[in-house]
N, C-alpha and C positions, 0 to 999 in steps of 0.2 A: 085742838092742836095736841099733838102727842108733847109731854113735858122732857122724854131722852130719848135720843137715841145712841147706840154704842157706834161708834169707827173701829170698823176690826182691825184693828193695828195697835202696835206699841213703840211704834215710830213719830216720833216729837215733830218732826216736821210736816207730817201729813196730817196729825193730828191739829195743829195750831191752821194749818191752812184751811184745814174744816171749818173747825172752833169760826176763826176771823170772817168767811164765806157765810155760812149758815146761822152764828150770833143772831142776825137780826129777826129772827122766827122765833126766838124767844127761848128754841131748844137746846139743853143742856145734852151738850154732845161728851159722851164716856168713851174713854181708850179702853181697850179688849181686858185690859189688866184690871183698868176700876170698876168696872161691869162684873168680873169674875172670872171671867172666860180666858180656860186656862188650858187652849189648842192651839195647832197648828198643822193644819191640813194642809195635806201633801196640793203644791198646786200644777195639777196636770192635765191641765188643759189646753183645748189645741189653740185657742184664742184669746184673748184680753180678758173679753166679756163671758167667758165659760170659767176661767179663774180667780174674778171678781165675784161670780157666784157660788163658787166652792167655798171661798171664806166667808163669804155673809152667810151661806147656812150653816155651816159650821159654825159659827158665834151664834147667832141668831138661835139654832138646838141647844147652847150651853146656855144661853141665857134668858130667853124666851120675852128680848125686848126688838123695839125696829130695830135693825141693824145696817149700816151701810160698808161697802167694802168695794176697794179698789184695786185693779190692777193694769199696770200702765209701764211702758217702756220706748225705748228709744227706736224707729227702722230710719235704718240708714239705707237710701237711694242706690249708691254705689256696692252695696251689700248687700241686694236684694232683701232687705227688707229685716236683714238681721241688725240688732241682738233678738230683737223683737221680746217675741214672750219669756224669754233669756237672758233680759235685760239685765237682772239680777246678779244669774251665775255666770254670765260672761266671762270675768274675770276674778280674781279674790279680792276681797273688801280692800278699798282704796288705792284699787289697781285697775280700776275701769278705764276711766279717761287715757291712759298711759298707753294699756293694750290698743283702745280706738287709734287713737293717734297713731299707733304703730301699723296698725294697718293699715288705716288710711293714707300714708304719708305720701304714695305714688300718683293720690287720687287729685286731678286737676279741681281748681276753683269751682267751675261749673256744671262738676259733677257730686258734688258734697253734700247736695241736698238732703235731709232726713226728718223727720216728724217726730214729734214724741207726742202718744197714743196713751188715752186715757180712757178703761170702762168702767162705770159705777153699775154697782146690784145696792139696792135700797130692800129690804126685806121687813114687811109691815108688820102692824100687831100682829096678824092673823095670819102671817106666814104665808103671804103673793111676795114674787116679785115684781120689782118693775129697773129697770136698766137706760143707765144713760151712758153719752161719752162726750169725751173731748178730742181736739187737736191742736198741736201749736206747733206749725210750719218754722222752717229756720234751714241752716246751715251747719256742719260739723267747721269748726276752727281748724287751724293749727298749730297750737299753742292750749296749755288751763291759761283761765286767765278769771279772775275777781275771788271772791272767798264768802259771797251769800249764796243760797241754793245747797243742795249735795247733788249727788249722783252723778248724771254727768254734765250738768248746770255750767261747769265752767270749760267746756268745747261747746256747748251747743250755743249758737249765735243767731240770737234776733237781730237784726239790722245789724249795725256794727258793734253790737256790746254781747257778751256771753251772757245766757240766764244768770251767774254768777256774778255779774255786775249788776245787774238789776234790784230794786229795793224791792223788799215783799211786797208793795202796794204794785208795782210796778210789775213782778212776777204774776203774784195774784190775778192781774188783769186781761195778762196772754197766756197763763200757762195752760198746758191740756188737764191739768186735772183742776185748776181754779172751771176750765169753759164745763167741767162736767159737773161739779159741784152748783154752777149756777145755773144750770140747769136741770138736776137735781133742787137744789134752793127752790125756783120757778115750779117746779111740779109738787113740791113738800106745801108751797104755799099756797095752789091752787088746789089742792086736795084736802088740808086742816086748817084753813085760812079761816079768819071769823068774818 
């Protein structure tokens, strides 16, 4: 079993959802900062899973450990499929949900469907990759509504409660990037498993 691998990120909550996912393998998962790795590659990629693996070789060349890295966002139904890989720069920081909402606001019930999309690039000793993903189905709200989660956690709605109502265990269980880490997990452990 490999004893680290780094998350390229220095985002505390993708971090800890790694950390909590991945713990039981016994590996000590490092943020891009405690590793060393002191980049940030431009992410220009036409897809999830192409800008997923922009960051992990990029970490991965700075620090020449496994690396895993994700990239993940919201498609909204009635937006053809946008923010999408844009998820990010959608809007200016803590203006995300506000924008959706305003766009959306014309959008009937039954058309508010959207996904939030998750790719993993895992990048080994030896410098292969191998790539996973997640989904977690829901609804755009009309309304933020709870105060766990970020990004846009408190419009997107699992059954009747916003990812932001959700407890980590609870998120953890459906979100797209918990389904890709545990599958991720499932292949880390069949591949260095004792």
């Amino acid at each position: 079993m490999i004893k680290q691998l780094v998350m390229a990120t220095n985002n505390a909550n993708k971090l800890r959802e790694a950390r909590e996912i991945l713990s039981p393998l016994g590996i000590e998962v490092l943020s891009q900062r405690e590793a060393g790795a002191n980049c940030a590659p431009e992410e220009n990629g036409a897809t999830f899973a192409e800008n997923a693996l922009i960051k992990a070789r990029a970490v991965y060349e700075a620090v020449k450990l496994p690396t895993v890295a994700d990239d993940s966002g919201l498609c909204v139904d009635a937006m053809d499929g946008r923010p999408g890989v844009y998820s990010a720069r959608y809007a200016p920081e803590g203006q995300h949900c506000a924008k959706l909402l305003d766009e959306m606001k014309d959008v009937p019930t039954d058309k508010r469907g959207a996904a939030f999309v998750c790719s993993i690039a895992f990048i080994d000793e030896n410098g292969e990759n191998y790539g996973v993903s997640g989904r977690c189905s829901g609804s755009i709200g009309y309304e933020q509504r709870g105060t766990n989660g970020f990004g846009y956690d408190p419009v997107f709605m699992v059954g009747d409660r916003t990812m932001a109502e959700l407890t980590a265990e609870e998120k953890n269980a459906i979100s797209h990037r918990g389904a890709a880490l545990r599958e991720l997990y499932k292949y880390l452990k069949e591949r260095y498993g004792e």
